[in-house]
N, CA, C and O atoms as CSV, one atom per row, in Angstrom:
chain,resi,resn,atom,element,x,y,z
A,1,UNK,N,N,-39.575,30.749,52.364
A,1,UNK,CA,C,-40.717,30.490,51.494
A,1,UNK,C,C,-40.209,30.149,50.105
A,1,UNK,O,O,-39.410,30.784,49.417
A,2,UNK,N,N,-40.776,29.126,49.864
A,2,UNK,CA,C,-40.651,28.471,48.623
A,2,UNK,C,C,-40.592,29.746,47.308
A,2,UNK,O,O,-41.160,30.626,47.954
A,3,UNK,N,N,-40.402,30.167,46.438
A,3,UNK,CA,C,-40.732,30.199,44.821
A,3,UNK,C,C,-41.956,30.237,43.970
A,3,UNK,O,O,-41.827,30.401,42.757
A,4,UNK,N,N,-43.460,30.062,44.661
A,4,UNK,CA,C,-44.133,29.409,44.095
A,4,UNK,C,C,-44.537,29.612,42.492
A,4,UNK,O,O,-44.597,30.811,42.222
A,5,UNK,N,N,-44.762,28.941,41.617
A,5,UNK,CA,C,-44.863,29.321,40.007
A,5,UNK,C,C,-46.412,28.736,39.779
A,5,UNK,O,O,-46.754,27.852,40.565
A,6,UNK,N,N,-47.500,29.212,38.635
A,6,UNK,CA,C,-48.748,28.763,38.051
A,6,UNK,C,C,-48.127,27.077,37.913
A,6,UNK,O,O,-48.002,26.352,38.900
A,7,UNK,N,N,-47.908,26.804,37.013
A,7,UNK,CA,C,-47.702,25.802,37.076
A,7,UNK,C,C,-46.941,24.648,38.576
A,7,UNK,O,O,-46.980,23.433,38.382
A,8,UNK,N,N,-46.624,24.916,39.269
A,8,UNK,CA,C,-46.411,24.133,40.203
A,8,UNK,C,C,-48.170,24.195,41.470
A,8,UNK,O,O,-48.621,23.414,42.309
A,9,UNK,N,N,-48.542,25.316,41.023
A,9,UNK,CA,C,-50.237,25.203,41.335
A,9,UNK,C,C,-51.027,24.654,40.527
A,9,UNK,O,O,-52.110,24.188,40.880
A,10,UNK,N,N,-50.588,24.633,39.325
A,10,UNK,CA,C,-51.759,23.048,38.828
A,10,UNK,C,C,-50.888,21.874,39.537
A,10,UNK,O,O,-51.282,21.192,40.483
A,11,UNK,N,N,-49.969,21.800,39.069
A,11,UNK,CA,C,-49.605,20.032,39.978
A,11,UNK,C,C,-49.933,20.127,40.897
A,11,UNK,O,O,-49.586,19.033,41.344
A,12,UNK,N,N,-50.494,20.724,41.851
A,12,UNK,CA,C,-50.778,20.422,43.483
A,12,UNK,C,C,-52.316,20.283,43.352
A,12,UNK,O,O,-52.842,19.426,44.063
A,13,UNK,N,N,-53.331,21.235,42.289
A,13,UNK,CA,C,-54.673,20.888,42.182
A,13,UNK,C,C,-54.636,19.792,41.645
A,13,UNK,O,O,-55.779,19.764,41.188
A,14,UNK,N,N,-54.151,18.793,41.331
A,14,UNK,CA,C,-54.396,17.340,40.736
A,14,UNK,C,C,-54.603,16.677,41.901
A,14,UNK,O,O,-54.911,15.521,41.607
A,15,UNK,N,N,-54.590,16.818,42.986
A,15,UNK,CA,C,-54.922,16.273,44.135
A,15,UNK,C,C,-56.135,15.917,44.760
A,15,UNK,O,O,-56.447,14.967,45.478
A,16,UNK,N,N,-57.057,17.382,44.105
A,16,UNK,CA,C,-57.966,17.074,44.368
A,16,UNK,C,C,-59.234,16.329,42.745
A,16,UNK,O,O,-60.336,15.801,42.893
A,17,UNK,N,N,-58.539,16.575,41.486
A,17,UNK,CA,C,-59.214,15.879,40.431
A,17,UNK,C,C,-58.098,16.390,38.928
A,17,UNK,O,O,-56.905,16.690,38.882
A,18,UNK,N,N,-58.992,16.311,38.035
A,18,UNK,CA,C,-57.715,16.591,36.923
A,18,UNK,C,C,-57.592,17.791,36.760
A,18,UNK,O,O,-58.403,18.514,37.339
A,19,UNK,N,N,-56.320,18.535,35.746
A,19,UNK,CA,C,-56.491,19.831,35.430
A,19,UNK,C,C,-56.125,20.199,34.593
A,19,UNK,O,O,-54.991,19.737,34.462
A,20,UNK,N,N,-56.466,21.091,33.476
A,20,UNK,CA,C,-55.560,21.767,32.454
A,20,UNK,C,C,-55.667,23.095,32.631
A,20,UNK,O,O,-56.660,23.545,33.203
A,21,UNK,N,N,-54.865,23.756,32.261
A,21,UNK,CA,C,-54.385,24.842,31.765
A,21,UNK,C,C,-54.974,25.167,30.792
A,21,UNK,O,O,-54.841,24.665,29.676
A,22,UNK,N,N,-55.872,26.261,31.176
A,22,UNK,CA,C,-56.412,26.611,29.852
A,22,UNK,C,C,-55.766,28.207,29.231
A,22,UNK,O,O,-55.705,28.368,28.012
A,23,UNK,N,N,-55.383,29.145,30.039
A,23,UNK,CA,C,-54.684,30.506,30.072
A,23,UNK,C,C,-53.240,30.656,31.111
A,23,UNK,O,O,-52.640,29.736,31.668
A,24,UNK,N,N,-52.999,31.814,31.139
A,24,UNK,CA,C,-51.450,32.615,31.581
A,24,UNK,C,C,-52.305,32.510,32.910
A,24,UNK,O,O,-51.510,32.124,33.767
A,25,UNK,N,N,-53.318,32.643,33.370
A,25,UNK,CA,C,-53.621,32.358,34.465
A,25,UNK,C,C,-55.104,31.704,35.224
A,25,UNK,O,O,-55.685,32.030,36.260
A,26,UNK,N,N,-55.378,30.698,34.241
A,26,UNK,CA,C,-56.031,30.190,34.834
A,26,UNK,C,C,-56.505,28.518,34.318
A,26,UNK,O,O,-56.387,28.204,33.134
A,27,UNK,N,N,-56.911,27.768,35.108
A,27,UNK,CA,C,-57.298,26.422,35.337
A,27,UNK,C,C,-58.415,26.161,35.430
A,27,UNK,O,O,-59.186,26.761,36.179
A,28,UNK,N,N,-58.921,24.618,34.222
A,28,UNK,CA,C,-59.996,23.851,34.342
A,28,UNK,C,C,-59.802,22.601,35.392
A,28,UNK,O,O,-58.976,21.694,35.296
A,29,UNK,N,N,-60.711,22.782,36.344
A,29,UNK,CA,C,-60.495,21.764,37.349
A,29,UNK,C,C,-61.836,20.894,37.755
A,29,UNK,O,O,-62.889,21.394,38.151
A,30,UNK,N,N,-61.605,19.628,37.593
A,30,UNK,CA,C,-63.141,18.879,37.252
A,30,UNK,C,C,-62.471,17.978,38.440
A,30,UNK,O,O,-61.283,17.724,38.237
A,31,UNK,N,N,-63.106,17.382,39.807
A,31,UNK,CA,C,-63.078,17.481,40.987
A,31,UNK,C,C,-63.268,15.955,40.933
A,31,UNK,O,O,-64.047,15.588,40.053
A,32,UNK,N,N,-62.788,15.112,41.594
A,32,UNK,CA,C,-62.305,13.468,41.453
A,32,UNK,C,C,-63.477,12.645,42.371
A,32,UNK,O,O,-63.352,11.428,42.514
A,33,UNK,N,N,-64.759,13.455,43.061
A,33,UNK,CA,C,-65.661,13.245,43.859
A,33,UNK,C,C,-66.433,12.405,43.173
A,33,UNK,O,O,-67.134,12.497,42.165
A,34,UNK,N,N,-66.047,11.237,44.230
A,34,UNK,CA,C,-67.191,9.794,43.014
A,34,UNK,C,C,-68.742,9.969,43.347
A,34,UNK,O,O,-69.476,9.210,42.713
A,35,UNK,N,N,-69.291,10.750,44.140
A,35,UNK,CA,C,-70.519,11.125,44.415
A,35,UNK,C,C,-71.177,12.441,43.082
A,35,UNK,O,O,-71.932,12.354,42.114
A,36,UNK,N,N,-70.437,13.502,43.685
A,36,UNK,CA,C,-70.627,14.748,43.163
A,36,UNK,C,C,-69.526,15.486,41.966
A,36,UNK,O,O,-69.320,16.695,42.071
A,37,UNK,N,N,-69.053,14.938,41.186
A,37,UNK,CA,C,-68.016,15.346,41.115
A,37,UNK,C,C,-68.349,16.715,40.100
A,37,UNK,O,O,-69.020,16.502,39.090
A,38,UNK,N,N,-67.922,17.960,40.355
A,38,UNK,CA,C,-68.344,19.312,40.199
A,38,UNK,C,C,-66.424,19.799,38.616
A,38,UNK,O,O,-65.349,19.282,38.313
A,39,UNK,N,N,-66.984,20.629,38.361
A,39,UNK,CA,C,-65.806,21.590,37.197
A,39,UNK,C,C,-66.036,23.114,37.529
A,39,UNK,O,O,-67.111,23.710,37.598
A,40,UNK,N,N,-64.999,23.506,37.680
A,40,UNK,CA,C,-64.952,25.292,37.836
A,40,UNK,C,C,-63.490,25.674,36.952
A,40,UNK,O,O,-62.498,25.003,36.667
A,41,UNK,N,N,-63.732,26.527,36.790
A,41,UNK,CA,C,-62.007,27.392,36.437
A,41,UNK,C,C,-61.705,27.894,37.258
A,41,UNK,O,O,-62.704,28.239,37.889
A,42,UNK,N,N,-60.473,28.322,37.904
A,42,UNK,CA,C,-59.965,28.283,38.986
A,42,UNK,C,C,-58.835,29.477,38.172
A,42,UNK,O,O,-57.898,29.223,37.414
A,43,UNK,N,N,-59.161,30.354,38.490
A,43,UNK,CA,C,-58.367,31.890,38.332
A,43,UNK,C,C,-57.039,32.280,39.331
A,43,UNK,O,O,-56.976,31.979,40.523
A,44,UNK,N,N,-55.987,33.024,38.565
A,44,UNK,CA,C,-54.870,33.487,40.058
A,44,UNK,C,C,-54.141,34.284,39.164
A,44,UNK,O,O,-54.389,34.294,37.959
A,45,UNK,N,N,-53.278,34.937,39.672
A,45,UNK,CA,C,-52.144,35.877,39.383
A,45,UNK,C,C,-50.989,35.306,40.390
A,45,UNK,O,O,-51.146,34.917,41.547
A,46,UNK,N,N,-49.411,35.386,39.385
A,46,UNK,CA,C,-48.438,34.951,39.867
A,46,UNK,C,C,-48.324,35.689,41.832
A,46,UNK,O,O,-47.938,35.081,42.831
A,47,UNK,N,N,-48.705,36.782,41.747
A,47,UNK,CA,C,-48.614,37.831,42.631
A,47,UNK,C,C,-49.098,37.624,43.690
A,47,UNK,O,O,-48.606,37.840,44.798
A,48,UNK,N,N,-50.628,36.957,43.286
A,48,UNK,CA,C,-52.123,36.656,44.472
A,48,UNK,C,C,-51.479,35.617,45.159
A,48,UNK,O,O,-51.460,35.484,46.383
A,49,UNK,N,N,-50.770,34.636,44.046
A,49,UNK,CA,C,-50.292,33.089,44.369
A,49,UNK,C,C,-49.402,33.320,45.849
A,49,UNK,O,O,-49.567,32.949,47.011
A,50,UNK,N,N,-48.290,34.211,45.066
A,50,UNK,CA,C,-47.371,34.300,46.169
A,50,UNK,C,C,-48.025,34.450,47.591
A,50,UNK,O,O,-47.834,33.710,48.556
A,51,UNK,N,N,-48.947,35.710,47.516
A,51,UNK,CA,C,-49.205,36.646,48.715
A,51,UNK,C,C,-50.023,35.600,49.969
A,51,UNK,O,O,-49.917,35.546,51.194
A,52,UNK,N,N,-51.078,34.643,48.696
A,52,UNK,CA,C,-51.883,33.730,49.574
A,52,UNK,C,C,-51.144,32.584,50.086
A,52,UNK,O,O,-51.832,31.975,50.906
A,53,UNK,N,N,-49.974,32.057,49.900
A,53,UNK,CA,C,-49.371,31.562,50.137
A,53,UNK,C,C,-48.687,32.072,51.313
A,53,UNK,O,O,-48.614,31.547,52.424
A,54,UNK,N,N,-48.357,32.813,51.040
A,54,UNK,CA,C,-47.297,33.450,52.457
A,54,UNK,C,C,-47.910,34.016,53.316
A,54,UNK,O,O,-47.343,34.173,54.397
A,55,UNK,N,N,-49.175,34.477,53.145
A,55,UNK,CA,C,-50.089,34.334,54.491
A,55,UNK,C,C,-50.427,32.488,55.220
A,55,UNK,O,O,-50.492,32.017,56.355
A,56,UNK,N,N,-50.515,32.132,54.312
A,56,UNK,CA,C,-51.178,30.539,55.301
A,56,UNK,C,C,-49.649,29.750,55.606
A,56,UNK,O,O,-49.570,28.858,56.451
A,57,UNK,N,N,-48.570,30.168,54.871
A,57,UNK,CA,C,-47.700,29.965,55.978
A,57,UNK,C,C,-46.830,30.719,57.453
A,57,UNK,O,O,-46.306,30.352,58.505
A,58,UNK,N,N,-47.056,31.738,56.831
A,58,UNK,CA,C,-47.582,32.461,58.633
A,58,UNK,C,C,-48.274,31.889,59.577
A,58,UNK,O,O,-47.862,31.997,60.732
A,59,UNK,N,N,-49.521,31.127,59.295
A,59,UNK,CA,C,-50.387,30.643,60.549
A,59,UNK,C,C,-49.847,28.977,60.589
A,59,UNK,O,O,-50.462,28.014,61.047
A,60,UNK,N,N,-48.596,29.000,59.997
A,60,UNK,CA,C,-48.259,27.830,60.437
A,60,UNK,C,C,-49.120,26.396,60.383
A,60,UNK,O,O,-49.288,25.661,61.357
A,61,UNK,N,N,-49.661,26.144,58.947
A,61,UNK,CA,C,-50.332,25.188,58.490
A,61,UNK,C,C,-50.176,23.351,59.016
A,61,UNK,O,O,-50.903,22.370,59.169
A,62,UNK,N,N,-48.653,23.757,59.143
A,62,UNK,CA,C,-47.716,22.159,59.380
A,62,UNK,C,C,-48.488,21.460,60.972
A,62,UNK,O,O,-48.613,20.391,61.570
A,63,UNK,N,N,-48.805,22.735,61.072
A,63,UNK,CA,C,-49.443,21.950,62.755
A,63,UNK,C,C,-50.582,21.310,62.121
A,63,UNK,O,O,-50.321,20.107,62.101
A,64,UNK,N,N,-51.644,21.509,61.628
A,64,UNK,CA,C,-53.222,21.292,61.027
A,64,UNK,C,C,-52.817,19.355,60.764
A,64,UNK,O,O,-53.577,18.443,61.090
A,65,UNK,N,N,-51.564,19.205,60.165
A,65,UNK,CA,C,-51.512,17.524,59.571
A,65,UNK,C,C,-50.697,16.962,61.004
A,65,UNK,O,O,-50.544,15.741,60.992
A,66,UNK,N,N,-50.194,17.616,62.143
A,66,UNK,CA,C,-49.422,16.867,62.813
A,66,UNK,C,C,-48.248,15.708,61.974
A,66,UNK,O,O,-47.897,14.666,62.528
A,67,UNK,N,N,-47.840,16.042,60.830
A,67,UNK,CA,C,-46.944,14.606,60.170
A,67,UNK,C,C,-45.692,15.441,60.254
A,67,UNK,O,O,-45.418,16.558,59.814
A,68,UNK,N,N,-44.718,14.161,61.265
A,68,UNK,CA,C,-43.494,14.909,61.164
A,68,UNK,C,C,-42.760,15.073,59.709
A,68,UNK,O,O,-42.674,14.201,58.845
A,69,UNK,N,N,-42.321,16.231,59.663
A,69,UNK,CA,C,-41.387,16.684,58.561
A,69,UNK,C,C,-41.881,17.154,57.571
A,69,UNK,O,O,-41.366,17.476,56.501
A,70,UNK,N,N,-43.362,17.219,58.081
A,70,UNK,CA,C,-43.852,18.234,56.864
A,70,UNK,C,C,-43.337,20.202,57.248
A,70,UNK,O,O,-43.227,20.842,58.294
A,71,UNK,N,N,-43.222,20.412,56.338
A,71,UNK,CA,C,-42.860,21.972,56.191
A,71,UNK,C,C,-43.859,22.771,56.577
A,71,UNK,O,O,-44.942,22.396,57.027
A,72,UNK,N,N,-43.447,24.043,56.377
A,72,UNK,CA,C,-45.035,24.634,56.538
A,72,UNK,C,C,-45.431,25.575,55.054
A,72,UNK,O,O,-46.484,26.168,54.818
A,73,UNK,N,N,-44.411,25.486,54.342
A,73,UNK,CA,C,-44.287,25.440,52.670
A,73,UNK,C,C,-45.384,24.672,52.338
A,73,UNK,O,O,-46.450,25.120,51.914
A,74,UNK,N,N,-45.088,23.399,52.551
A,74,UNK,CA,C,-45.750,21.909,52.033
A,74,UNK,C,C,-47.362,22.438,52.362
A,74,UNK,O,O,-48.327,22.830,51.707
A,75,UNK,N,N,-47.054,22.220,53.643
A,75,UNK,CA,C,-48.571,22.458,54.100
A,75,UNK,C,C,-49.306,23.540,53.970
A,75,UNK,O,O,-50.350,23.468,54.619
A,76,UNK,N,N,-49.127,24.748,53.241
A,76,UNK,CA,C,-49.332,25.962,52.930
A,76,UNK,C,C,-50.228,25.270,51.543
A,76,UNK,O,O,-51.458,25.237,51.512
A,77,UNK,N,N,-49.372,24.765,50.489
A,77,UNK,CA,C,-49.576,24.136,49.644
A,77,UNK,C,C,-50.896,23.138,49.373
A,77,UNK,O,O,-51.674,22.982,48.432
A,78,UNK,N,N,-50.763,22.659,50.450
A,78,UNK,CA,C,-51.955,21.266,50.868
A,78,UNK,C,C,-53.016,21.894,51.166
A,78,UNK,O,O,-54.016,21.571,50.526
A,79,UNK,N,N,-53.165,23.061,52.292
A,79,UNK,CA,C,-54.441,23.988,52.475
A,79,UNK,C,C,-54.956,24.697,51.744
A,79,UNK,O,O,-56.137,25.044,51.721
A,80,UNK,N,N,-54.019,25.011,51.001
A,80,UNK,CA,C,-54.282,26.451,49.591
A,80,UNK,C,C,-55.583,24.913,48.633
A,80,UNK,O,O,-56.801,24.996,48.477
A,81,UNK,N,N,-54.996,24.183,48.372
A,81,UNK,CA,C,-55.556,22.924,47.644
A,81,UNK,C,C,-57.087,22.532,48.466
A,81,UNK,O,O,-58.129,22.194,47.905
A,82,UNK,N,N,-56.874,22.679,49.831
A,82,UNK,CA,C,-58.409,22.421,50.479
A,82,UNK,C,C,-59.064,23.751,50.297
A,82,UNK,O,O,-60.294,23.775,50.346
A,83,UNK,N,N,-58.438,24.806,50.104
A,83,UNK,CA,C,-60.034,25.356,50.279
A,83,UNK,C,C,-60.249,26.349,49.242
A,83,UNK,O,O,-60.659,27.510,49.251
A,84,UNK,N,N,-59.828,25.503,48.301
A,84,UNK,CA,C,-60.204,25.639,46.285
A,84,UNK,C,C,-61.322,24.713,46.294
A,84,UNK,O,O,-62.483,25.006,46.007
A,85,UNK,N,N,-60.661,22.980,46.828
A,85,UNK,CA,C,-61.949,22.132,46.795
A,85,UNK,C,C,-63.200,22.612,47.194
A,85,UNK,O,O,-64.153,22.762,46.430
A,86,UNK,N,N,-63.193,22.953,48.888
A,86,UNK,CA,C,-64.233,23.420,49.207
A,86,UNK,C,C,-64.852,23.976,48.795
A,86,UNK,O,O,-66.035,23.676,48.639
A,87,UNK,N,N,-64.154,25.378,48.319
A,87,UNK,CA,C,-64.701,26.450,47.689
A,87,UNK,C,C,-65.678,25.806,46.449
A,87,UNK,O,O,-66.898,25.940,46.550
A,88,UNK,N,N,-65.047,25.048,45.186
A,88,UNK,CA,C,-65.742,24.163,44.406
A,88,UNK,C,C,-66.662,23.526,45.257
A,88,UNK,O,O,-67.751,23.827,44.768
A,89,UNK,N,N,-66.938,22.566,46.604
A,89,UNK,CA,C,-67.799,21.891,46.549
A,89,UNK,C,C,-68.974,22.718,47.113
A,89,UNK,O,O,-70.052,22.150,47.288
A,90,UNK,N,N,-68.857,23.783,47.354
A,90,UNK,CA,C,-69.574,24.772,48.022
A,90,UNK,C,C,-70.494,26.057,46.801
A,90,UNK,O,O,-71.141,27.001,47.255
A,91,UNK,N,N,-70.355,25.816,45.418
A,91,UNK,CA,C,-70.545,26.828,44.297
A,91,UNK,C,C,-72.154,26.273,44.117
A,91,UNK,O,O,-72.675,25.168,44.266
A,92,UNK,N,N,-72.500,27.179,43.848
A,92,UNK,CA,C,-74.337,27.327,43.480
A,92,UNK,C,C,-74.187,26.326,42.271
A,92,UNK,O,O,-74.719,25.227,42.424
A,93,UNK,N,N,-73.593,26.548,41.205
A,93,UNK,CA,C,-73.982,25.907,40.159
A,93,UNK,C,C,-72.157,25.481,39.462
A,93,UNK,O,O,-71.115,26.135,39.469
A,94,UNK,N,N,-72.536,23.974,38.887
A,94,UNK,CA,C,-71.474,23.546,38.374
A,94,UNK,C,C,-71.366,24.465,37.013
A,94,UNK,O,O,-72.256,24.898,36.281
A,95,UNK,N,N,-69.228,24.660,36.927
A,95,UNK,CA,C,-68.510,25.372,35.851
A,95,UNK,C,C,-68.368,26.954,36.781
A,95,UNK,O,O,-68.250,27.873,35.969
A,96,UNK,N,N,-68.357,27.296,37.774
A,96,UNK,CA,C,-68.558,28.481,38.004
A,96,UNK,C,C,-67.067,29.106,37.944
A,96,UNK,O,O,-66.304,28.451,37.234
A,97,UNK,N,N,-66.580,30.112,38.484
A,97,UNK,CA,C,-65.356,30.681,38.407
A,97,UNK,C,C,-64.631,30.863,40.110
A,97,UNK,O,O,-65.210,31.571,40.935
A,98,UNK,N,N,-63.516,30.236,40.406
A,98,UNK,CA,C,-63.349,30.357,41.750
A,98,UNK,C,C,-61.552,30.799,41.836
A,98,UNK,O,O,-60.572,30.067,41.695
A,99,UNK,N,N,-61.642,32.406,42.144
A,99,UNK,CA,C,-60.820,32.787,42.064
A,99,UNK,C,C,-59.797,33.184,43.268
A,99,UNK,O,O,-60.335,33.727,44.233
A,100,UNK,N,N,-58.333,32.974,43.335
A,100,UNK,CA,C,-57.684,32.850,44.657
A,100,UNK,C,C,-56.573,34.600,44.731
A,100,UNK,O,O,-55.701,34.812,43.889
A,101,UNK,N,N,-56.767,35.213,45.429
A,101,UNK,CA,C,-56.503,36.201,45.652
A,101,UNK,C,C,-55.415,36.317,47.032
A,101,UNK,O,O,-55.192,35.468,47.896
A,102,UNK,N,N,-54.969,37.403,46.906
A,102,UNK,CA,C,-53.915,37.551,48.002
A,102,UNK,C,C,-54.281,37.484,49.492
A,102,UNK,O,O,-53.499,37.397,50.440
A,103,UNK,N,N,-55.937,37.554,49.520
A,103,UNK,CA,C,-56.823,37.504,50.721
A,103,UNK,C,C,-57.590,36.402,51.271
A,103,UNK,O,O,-58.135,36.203,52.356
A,104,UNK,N,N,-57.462,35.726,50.155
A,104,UNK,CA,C,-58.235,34.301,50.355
A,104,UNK,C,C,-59.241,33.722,49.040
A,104,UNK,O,O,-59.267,34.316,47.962
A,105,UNK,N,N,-60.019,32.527,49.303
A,105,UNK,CA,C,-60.721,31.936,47.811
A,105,UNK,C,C,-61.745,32.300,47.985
A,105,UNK,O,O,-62.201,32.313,49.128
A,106,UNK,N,N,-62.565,32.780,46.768
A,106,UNK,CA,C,-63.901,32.520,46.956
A,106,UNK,C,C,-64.311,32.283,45.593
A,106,UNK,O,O,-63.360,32.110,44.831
A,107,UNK,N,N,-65.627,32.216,44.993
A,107,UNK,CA,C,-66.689,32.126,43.575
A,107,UNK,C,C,-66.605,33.439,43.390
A,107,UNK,O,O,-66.881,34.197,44.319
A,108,UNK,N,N,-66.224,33.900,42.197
A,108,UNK,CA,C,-65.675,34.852,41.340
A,108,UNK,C,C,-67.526,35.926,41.193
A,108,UNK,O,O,-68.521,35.482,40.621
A,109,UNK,N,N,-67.448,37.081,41.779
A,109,UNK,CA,C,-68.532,37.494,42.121
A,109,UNK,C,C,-69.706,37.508,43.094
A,109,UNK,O,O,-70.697,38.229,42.976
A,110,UNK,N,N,-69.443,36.472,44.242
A,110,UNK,CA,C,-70.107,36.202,45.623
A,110,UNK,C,C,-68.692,36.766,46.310
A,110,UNK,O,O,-68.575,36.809,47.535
């Protein structure tokens, strides 16, 4: 297992729209959806990062893309990134708080 650092988790949320850094741990993320396009802050701890990470590469993510030579690092990476989006495209009301924990994502208070 990779290292993972806050900052190498904003470069991977640019995937799904832009992002800054607004704190030691957390991200403005305004969502690249030419329909809907939604903003949340997006909360974590170096700790949560790790833990949620190294659970979704346990279930072996690399299968989900079938592309040879992807890792299951990579693809840990790529899923952690889908289901932040989701989580964003799924929030009652735009700007909400969607925070990623050692257990999984959800809207910060649901």
């Amino acid at each position: 297992m990779m290292n993972p650092g806050l900052d190498d988790f904003a470069q991977k949320l640019t995937s799904i729209g832009h992002v800054d850094r607004i704190s030691e741990t957390s991200f403005a993320v305004r969502t690249a959806d030419p329909v809907l396009p939604r903003s949340a802050i997006v909360e974590t701890t170096q700790a949560d990062l790790e833990l949620r990470l190294t659970d979704l590469v346990g279930g072996h993510p690399e299968q989900i893309w079938g592309q040879p030579g992807l890792t299951s690092d990579e693809a840990a990476w790529r899923l952690l990134a889908v289901h932040v989006e989701e989580t964003i495209d799924c929030m009652d009301e735009d700007g909400q708080t969607v925070v990623i924990l050692a257990g999984g994502v959800s809207v910060k208070g649901k």
